[in-house]
N, C-alpha and C positions, 0 to 999 in steps of 0.2 A: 288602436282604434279609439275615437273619440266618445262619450258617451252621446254625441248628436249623430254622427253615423250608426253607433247602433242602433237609436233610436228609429233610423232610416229604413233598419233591414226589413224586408220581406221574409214571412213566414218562409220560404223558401228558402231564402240566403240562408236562415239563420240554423235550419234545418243540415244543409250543406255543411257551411263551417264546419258546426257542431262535430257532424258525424266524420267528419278531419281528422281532428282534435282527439276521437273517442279512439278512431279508427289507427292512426299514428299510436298512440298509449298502448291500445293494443297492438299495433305490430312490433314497438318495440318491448313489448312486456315477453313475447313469442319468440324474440332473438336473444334477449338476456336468457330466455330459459333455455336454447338452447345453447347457450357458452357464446354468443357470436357479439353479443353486446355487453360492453364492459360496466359494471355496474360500478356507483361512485366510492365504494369501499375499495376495490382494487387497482385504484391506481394512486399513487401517493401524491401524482400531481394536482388532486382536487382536496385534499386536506392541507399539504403544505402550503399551497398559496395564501390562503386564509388567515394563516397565523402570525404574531409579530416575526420580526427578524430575529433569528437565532435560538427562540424557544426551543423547550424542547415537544417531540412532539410522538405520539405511540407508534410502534413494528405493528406491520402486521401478526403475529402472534407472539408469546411471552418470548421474548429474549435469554440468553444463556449470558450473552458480555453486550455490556454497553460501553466500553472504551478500547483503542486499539491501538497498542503499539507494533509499527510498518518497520521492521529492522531490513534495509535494503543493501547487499552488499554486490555494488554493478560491477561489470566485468566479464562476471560468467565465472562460478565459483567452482573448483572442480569437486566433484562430488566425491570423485575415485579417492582422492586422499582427503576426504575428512570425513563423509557418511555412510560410504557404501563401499566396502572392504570385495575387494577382486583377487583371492589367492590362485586363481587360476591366470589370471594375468600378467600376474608376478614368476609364475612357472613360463607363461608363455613370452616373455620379454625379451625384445629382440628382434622377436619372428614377423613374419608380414602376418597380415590378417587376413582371410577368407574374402577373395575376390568378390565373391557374392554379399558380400555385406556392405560393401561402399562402391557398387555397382550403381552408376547414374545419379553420386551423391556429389553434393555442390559443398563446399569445404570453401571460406575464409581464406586460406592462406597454406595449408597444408599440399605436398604435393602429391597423390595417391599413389602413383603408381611406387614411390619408393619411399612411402611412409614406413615402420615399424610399430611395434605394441611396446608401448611403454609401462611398465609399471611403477607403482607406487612404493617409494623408501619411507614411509611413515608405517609406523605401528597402528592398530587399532586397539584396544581396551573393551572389556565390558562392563559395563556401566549400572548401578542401579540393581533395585530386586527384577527389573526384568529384563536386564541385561541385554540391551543393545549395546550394538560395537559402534564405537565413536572415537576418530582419529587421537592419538595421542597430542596432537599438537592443540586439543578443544577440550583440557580436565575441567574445566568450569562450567561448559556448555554438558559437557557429556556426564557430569555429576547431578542436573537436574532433568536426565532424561526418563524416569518416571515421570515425568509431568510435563513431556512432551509426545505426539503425532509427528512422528518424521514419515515422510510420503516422499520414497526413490524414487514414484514411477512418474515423474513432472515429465511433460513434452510441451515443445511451442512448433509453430514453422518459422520463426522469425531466428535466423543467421547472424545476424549482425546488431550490434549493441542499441542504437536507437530505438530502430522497431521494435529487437523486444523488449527494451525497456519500456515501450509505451503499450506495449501490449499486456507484459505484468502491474502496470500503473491504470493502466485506462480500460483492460478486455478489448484493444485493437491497435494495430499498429499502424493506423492513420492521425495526424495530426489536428488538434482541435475535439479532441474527447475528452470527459473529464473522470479523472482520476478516481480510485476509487475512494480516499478520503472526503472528496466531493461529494461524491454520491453517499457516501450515509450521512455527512455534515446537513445535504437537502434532504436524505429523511426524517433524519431523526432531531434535527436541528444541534443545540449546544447545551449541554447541563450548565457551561457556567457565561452568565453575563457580562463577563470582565476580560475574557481573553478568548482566541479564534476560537473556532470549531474543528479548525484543522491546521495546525501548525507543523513545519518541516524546518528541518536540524541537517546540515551537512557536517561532514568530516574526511580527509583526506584530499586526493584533484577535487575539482569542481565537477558538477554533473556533465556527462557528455552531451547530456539531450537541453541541458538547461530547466528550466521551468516547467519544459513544457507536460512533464511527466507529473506536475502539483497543480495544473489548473482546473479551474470549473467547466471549460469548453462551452458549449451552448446552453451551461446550468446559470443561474444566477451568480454574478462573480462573487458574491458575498462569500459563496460557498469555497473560494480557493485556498490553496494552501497558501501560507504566513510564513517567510522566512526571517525565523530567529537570525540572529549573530550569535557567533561566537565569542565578539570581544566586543567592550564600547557599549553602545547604546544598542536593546535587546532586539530594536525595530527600527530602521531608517525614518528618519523625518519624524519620530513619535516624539521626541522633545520639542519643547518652544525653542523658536531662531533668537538666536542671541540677540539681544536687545528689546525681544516681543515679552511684554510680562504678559503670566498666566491670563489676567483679566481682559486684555486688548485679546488676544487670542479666543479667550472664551467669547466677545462677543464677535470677532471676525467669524467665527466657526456657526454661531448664531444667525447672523447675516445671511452665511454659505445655503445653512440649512433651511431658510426660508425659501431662498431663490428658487431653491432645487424642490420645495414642495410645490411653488407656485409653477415650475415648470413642468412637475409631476402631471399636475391639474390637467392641463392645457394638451401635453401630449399622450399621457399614459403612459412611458416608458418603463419598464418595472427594472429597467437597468440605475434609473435616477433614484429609485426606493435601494437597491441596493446599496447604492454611493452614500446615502445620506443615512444607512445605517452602519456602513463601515466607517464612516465618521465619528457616528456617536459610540461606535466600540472605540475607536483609538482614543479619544477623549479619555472612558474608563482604564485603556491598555496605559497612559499615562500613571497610573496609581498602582494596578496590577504588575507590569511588564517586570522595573525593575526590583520589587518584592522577590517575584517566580525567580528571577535568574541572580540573587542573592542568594550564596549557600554557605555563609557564615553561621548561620541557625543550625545547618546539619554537624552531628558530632563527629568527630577524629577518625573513628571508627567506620562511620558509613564510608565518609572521604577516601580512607585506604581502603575499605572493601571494594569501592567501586576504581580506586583509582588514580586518583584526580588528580592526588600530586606527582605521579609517575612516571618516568623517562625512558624515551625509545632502548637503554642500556648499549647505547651504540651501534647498535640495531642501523644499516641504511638499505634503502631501497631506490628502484626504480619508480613503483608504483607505490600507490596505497595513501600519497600522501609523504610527508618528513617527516621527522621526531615528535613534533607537534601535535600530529594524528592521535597519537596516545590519550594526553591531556583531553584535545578536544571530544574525543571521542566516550572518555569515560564522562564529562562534564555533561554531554548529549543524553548520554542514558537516565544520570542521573539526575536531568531537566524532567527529561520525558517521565520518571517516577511521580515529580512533583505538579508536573503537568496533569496529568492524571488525576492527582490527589485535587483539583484545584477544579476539575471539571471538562477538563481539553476531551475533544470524543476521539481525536485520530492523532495520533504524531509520526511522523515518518521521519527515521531518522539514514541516512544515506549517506554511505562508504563507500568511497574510489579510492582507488580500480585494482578490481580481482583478474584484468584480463592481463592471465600469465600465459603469453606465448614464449616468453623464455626464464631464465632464471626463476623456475618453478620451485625450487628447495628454497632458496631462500626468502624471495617475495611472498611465498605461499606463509613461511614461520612468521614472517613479519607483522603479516596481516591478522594471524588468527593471533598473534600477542597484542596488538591493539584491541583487537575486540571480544575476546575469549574472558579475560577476567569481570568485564563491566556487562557484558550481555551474562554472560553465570551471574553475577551480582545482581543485576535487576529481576531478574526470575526469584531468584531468594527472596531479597527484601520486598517486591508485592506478596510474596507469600506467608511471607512474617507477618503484614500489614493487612491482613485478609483483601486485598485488590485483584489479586491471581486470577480467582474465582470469575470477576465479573471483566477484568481483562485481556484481550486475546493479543497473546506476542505473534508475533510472525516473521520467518526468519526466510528471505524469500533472492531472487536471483534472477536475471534475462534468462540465461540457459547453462548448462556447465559444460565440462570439457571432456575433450576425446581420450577414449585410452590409444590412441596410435599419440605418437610426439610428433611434434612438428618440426615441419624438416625444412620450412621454406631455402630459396636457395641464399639469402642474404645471409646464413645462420651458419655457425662456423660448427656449430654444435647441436646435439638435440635436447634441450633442459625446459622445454616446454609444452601446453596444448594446445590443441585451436579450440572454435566455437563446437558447441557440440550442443543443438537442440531436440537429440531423439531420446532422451534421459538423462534426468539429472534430478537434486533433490532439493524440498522444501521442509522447513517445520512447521507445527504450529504449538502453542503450550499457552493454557490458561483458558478462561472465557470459553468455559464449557467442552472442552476439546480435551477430549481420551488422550490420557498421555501415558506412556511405557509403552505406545506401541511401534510396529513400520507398518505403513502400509503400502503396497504395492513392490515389485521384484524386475530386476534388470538381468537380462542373462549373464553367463560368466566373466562375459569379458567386458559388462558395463557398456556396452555398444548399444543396445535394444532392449524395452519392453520385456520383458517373459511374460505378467499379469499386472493385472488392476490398473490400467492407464488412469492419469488425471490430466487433465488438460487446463492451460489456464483460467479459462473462463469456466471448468469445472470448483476449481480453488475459489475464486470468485465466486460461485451461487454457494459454496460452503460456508465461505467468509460472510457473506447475509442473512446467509440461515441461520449462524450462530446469533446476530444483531437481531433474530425475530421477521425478519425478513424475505421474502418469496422475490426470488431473483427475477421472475417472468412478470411478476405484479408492478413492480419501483423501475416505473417508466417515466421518462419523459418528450412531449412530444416537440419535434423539431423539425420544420420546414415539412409539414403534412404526414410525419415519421415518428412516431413513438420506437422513440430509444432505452436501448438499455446497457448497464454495466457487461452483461456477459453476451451483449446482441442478440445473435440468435439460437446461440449455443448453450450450453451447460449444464449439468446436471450437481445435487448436489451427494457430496462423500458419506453417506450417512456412518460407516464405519469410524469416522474421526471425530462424531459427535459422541459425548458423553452420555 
């Protein structure tokens, strides 16, 4: 209103308005008091928009870990031979299983009616002053289990690899959510100015789902996951094109970023504020990138700890990746340490493929010898380097495998398992997270629950709460919809928190 219209009003009018204005205030002062109106401290998307690109920016309450290494090993890891020990299984091998237990179950590939129980030929160990059992085939992993949260009691409803891979990635197995490095990258922004917020490391096949399990979905893209290289140049297109020197470059990119403020103006996109800060970070990732993935600085010693010059020993598989796996994969961990140290808030680093429907003995030793000695190594050495602490590793899966084997008919043999989403297991170590313990129990035969369910999107409101974070508060609103990482579910584990 103009100051010559007001000028216009009638005592009246102005009476009216007024008691609008008073009476609105107070109606909404009466709905935030009763919980129904969200006030501007609880939702993250009224302070993060305000802020530059990539700062960093406060949790709702003090934090346990502010950085996150995502160790993803897809496939569907079987739980029965490397976390969770079935001597009753092993007794019962052979035998059919209880009709009532796979009564109206929807199975992958498996045939029920003349499935068997298979059991487990690996040993378990106990590990540690508090001695969990942890597969023989994992002495590295299962040597720093005092300083992990292993939780048997995981469930999803998602069958098959995609879904859940996007539902352990995103809290849903729909297309176009964004991942959970996303979601704290938009809370919390980036500790460091020079490299993403949230960077991802493959090793072994290629992801099945592709990307879609590292995007920011309906979040600001700034906030995606970054795919490293493994070999070559550490980011596609991050160098000058051959024949462009630095300087022509610097002022094309000058140019770019005019255009795009002038078009800011004009339409308000906050998609073009993104672009023209992912710009100005590659710029910086120019100076940064090839430093980080330089590991002639690290001594002889880290090198063989973690790996790096080390050979599949003739080692071949089906899955998991070729001989190569090895190398890359210890180079991956040992990125992601330095990542860390440098400011990165999320790294996910992702292994194919664990999905052993057959040649289970061998694929299964293959895999945990690529990544048994460098996943033990990196637990060590953050904990040497006091990072542990403010760290949270996560050792996590779509879903794991059945103890019946699988019988499909194309199978000359039984050397495998199917999907199995009613139990299976997670870790988690560091970044505030009780470690020496299990939590949650599977009945004997690893088929089902007995106690303590956790649900994905449970593991999820855990994994924020450790970041300081209230899962139900770190929303963002979409197409008239406030979204969230764990929807409309989850609670979080408070037994896993330290």
């Amino acid at each position: 209103m103009s100051p010559q219209e007001i000028l216009q009003l009638t005592r009246r009018d102005f009476l009216v308005n007024a008691a609008r204005g008073v009476g609105g205030l107070a109606f909404a002062s009466l709905l935030r008091a009763d919980g129904l109106l969200a006030s501007t401290a609880t939702r993250n998307t009224q302070h993060v928009s305000s802020l530059p690109p990539h700062s960093p920016r406060p949790p709702h309450f003090a934090p346990r870990a502010r950085q996150c290494i995502f160790l993803f090993m897809e496939g569907g890891v079987s739980q029965i031979d490397l976390f969770d020990p079935k001597p009753k299984l092993n007794q019962l091998n052979g035998q059919k299983m209880p009709e009532s237990l796979t009564k109206n179950v929807r199975f992958a590939f498996l045939q029920r009616d003349t499935a068997v129980l298979l059991g487990s030929p690996h040993k378990f160990r106990r590990y540690g002053q508090s001695g969990i059992e942890v597969s023989e085939l994992l002495p590295n992993i299962g040597g720093c289990a005092d300083d992990i949260g292993f939780v048997r009691s995981m469930h999803t409803e998602a069958f098959n690899h995609h879904p859940g891979e996007l539902l352990m990635y995103t809290g849903s197995q729909m297309l176009g959510r964004p991942s959970a490095g996303a979601w704290l990258a938009y809370a919390l922004g980036s500790p460091s100015q020079d490299l993403p917020a949230y960077v991802v490391l493959t090793a072994g096949r290629a992801p099945s789902g592709g990307n879609t399990m590292f995007g920011s979905g309906f979040l600001p893209s700034k906030h995606a996951g970054v795919l490293f290289r493994n070999q070559g140049e550490p980011v596609l297109d991050l160098e000058n094109p051959s024949g462009i020197s630095a300087e022509a470059r610097h002022y094309g990119l000058d140019a770019l970023r005019d255009l795009n403020q002038m078009r800011q103006k004009v339409v308000g996109d906050p998609e073009i504020a993104s672009r023209i800060a992912s710009y100005e970070l590659a710029a910086r990732m120019q100076v940064a990138a090839p430093e980080l993935t330089d590991l002639s600085g690290e001594s002889p010693a880290t090198l063989e700890a973690y790996g790096v010059n080390r050979d599949a020993g003739g080692m071949r598989t089906q899955r998991g990746g070729g001989p190569e796996a090895f190398q890359t994969f210890s180079r991956s961990c040992l990125l992601a340490r330095r990542m860390i140290e440098r400011g990165v808030r999320f790294v996910s680093i992702h292994h194919a493929s664990w999905d052993h429907h057959n040649d289970l003995d061998n694929d299964l030793t293959f895999n945990c010898r690529v990544t048994d000695q460098p996943v033990g190594a990196l637990l060590k050495d953050l904990k040497q380097r006091g990072l542990l602490d403010t760290t949270l590793v996560v050792w996590a899966s779509e879903f794991g495998r059945t103890p019946l084997g699988e019988n499909r008919p194309s199978f000359t043999s039984v050397t495998g398992r199917d999907h199995h989403p009613f139990a299976f297991t997670t870790w988690m170590a560091g970044g505030g997270v009780r470690g020496g313990q299990v939590y949650g129990e599977t009945d004997e035969l690893g088929w089902g629950i007995a106690s303590e369910p956790v649900h994905v999107n449970d593991f999820h409101a855990t994994i924020l709460r450790l970041f300081g974070l209230d899962h139900e508060r770190l929303t963002y609103r979409f197409q008239g919809r406030d979204f969230r990482l764990t929807d409309v579910a989850g609670r979080v584990v408070e037994k896993l928190i330290g």
